[in-house]
N, C-alpha and C positions, 0 to 999 in steps of 0.2 A: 431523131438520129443525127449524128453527127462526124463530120469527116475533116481531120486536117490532109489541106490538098497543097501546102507552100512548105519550103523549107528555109527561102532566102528569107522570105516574109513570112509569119506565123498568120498562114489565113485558114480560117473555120468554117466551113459550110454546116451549115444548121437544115434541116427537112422541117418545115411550118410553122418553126417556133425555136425561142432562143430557150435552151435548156435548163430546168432547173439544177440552182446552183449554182448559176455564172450570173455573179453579180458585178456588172459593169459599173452599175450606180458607186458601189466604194472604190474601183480603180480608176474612174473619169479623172480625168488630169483638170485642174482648177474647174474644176464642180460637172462639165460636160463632155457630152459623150456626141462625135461625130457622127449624122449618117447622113443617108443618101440614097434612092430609089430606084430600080430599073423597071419599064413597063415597054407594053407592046409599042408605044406611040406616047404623042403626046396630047393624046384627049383621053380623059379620065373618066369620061363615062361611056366612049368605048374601047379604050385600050388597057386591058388589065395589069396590075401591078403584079410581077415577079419576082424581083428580088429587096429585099432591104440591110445595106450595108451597115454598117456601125466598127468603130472604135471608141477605146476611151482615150486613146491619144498617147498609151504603151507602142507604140509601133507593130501592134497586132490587130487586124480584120474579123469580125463573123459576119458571116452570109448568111440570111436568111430566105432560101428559095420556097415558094409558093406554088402551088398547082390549082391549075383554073376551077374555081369555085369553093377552096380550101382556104378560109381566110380565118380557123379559128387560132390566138396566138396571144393567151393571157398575157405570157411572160415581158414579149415583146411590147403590147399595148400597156402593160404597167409600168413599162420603164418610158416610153413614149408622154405619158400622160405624167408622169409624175414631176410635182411641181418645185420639186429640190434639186433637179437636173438637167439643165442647159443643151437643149438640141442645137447641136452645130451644124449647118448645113450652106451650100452652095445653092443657089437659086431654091431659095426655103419655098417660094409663093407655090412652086408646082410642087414639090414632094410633100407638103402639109396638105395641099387637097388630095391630092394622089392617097394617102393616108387616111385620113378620110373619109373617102369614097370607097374607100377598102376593109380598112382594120375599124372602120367608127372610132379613130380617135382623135381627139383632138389635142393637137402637139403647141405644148407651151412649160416653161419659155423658150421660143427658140434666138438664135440669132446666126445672119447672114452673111455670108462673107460676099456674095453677091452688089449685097445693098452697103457693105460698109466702103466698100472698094469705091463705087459710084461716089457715094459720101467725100472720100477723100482723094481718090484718084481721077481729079477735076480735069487734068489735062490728059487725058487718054482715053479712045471709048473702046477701050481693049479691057473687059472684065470677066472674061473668062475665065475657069479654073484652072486650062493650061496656061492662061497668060501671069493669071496671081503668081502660080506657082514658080513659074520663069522670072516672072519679076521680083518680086519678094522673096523667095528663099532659096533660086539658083539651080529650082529642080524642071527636069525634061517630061512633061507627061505623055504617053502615048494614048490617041485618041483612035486608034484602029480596031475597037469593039467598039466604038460606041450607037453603031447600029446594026449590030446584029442580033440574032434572033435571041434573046429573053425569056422567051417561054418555051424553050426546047427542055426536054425530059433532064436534060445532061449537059450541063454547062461545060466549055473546054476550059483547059486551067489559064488559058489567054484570056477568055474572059471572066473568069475570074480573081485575075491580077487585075485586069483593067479596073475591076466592080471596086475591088478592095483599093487602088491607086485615091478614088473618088473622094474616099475618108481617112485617109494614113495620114493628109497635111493641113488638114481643116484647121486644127490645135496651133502647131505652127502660122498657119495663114492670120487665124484670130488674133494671137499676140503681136503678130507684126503691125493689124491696122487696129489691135488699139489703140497701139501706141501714137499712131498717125489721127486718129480722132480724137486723142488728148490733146493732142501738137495744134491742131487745127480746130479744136473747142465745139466737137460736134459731136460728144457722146450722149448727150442728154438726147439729139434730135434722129439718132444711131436707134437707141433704147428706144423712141416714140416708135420708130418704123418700124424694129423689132415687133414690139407688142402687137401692132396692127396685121402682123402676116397673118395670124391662124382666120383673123376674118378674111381677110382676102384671101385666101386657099378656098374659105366659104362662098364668098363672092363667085367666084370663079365657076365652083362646081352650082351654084344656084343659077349659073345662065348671064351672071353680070362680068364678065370677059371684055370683052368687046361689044359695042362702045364701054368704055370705061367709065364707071357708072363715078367717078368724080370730074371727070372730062365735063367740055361745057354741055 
């Protein structure tokens, strides 16, 4: 089932799966399709995943909401796993195990706006999504769902602008630091940490978190 709940924004809420016939994969804007996870918490093996965000970088959102113990979602897991389209994602390490630990799949290739920012934005330890998005492309993000409840029956459409806020500027954000990884000669070492996320999503959910099992 699916329901449009925006009108400024074209956002989509999906019930446990992205619908057949909506194929993101040929609208992804330069090969990749944004997303981004909401869970109860931030521990993955006990706070369950909820919701999962996606654009293709159209300036339209789907939601795909989850009910506790409901994680079947062919649609959605084959476009995740598939290896012709570029997950864009904001702090990739947690929503690739999140994923994982949920839907069993495993997301590749992705890449992080998180880890690019760090990469080339040497002089600031401000990497946050609302700070990218303020720095880089002059936009305000509101952070006032971001911890609230997830697993309720019935999302408000507050927080479901927020959900869909998370991937509408991914696209955006990517082009702007690749360009700054070109400038600064770190895309080859951008692409290595890329590749390496879907292990460390692994890592993580295997119990190797902390101490950081490359740490001394």
């Amino acid at each position: 089932m699916s329901n449009a709940v925006s009108n400024a924004v074209p956002i989509t809420l999906h019930d446990g799966d992205l619908p057949d016939g909506l194929d993101l994969k040929a609208a992804a804007r330069g090969g990749a399709v944004a997303v981004d996870t909401e869970t109860m918490g931030l521990n993955p093996h006990r706070d369950r995943l909820c919701l999962v965000q996606l654009s293709a970088g159209d300036g339209s959102a789907h939601l795909v909401q989850f009910r506790k113990g409901r994680y079947e979602a062919p649609n959605l897991t084959r476009l995740l796993a598939d290896g012709e389209v570029t997950k864009l994602f904001h702090f990739a390490r947690f929503d690739v195990a999140a994923l994982q630990a949920y839907l069993g799949v495993t997301c590749a290739p992705v890449y992080c706006t998180k880890v690019a920012s760090k990469l080339v934005r040497t002089f600031t330890d401000r990497h946050g999504l609302k700070d990218l998005c303020r720095d880089l492309l002059g936009v305000e993000l509101s952070k006032q769902q971001q911890s609230s409840d997830w697993g309720a029956a019935a999302l408000t459409p507050e927080q479901m602008k927020y959900a869909a806020s998370d991937v509408l500027h991914l696209h955006d954000l990517r082009d702007r630091l690749d360009r700054m990884l070109e400038r600064e000669g770190r895309v080859e070492l951008a692409e290595a940490c890329f590749r390496f996320l879907p292990a460390r999503g692994a890592l993580d959910l295997g119990g190797w978190s902390e101490p950081d099992i490359l740490a001394h």
